[in-house]
N, C-alpha and C positions, 0 to 999 in steps of 0.2 A: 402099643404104638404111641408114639409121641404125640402131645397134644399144640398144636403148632396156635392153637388161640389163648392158651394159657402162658404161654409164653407171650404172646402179644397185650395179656392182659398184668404183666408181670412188667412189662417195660413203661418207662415214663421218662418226662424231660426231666431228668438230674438239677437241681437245683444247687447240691456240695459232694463233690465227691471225697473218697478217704484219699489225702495226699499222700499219704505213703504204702498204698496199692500200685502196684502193677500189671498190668496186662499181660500174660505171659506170651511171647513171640512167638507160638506156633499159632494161639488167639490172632494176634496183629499181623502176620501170613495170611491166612485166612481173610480176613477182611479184605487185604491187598487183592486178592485174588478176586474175591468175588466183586471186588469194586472192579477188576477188568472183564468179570464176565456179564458185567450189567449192560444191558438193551439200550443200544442210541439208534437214533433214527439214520438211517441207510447204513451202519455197522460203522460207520465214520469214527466214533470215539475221540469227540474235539472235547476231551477233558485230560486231567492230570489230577491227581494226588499228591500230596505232601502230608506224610505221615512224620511230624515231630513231634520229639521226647527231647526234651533240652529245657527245663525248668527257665533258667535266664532267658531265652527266648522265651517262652512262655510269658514270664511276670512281666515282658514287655507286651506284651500281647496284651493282657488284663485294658489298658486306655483307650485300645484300638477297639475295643469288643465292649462299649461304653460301660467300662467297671465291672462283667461280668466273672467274676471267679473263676466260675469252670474251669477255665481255659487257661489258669498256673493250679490248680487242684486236682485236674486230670493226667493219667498214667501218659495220653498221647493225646496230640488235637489233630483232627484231622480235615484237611484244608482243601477244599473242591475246588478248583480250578478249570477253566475255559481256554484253549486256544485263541485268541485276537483275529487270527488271520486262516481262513481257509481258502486257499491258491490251488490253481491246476497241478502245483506241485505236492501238495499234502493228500488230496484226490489221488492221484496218481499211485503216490507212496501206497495208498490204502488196497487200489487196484494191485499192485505186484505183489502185495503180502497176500490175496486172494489166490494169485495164480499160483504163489509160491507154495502155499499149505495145499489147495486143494488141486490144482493143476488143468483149473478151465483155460481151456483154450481162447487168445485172444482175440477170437473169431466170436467168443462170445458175451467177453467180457469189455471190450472196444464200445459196442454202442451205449451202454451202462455209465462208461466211465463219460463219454463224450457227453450223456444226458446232464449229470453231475455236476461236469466243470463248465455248463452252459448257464445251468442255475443257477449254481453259486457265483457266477460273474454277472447275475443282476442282481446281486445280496449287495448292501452297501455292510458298512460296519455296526449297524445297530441293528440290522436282522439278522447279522452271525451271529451277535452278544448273543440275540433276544432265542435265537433257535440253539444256539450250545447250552444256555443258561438250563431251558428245560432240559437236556439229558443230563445236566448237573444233580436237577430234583430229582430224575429217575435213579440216580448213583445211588443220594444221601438215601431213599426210601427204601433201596435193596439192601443197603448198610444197615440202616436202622434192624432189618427183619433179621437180619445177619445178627447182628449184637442183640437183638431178643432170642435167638433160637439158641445163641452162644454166652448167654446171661452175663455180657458184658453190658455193662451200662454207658449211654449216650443222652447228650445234648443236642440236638440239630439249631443251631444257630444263622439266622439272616439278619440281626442287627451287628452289625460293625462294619468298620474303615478300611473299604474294600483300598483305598490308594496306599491307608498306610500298611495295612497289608505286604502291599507286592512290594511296596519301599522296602521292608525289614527283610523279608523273605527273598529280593532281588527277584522277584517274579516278572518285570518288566524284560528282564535281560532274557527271560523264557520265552516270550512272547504269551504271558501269561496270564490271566486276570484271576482274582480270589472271587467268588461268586455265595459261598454257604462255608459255610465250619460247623465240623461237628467233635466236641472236647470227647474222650471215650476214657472208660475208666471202670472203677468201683464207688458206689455210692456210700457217702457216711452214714452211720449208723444215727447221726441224728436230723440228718434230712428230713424232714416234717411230712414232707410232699411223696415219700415214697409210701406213705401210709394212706393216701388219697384216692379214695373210689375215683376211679373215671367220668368223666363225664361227656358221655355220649349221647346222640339224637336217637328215638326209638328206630330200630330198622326197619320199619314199616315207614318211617319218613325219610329216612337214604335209598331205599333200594326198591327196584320196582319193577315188577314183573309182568313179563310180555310172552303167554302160552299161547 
């Protein structure tokens, strides 16, 4: 049986990856995928992906992502995104894709949806960000477990320029915002940091038990 913490103990933040590595596309499939089978709070799913491979995009990316490399040294970067706007009609959209796959009846899917769209119309625009934002960290975090069990390697990135971001990327025109980047790839072989014991708190100070 597979050992799912050595694989966790195998993965680290990339500091160079090998530029001319590739992720092979049934790898970058897979990630797509399980980045839509990731947990948001009420199954909403107010995120987006952007999975680019475009080197020139990329080396523009490098100023926005204040000089970090990864991010033209990686096979693919890949870009968490937030919906801006969650309306009666996005609500709605998510209710009929309910009825459509599983075929509850509107008799008991009605009161659910109405909860919903009553909530989110006392959400102003800073507690959509602030509540999309967290099922963005829930995406990168299943990504991550993803790319250690799939011995891809990953950066998780939250310093950079979220506005000029969505400039380059035209994410505004999505109704889009860039929240997290995570560069994926193969690591160089002279990466220093891939040789670096972990450094963790004893699990007797993380974790705590209630019998």
């Amino acid at each position: 049986m597979r050992d799912i913490l050595k694989d966790l103990e195998w993965r680290y933040a990339v500091k160079k990856f090998n530029s001319n590595s590739t992720v092979e596309e049934a790898k970058v499939d897979k990630l797509k995928k399980a980045f839509n089978l990731t947990a948001t709070s009420y199954g909403l799913q107010p995120l987006k992906l952007v999975v680019l491979a475009n080197k020139s995009v990329q080396k523009k990316l490098v100023a926005l992502s204040y000089g970090q490399e990864q991010v033209v040294q990686a096979s693919h970067v890949l870009v968490f995104c937030i919906e801006k706007k969650i309306d009666d009609k996005y609500i709605k959209s998510y209710f009929h894709k309910v009825k459509e796959i599983r075929g509850t009846d509107d008799a008991v899917l009605e009161p659910y949806q109405q909860a919903l769209i009553k909530e989110f119309s006392k959400k102003d625009s800073a507690d959509i960000n602030s509540w999309a934002t967290k099922q963005a960290y829930l995406a990168m975090g299943n990504l991550l477990t993803v790319c250690a069990l799939e011995h891809i390697d990953a950066c998780p990135m939250e310093g950079f320029n979220s506005e000029g971001y969505n400039k380059l990327l035209k994410l505004d025109d999505r109704g889009l915002n860039a929240v997290l980047v995570m560069p994926v790839g193969y690591r160089a072989e002279d990466d220093i940091f891939s040789a670096f014991k972990k450094v963790r708190r004893n699990l007797e100070d993380t974790i705590i038990e209630w019998n």
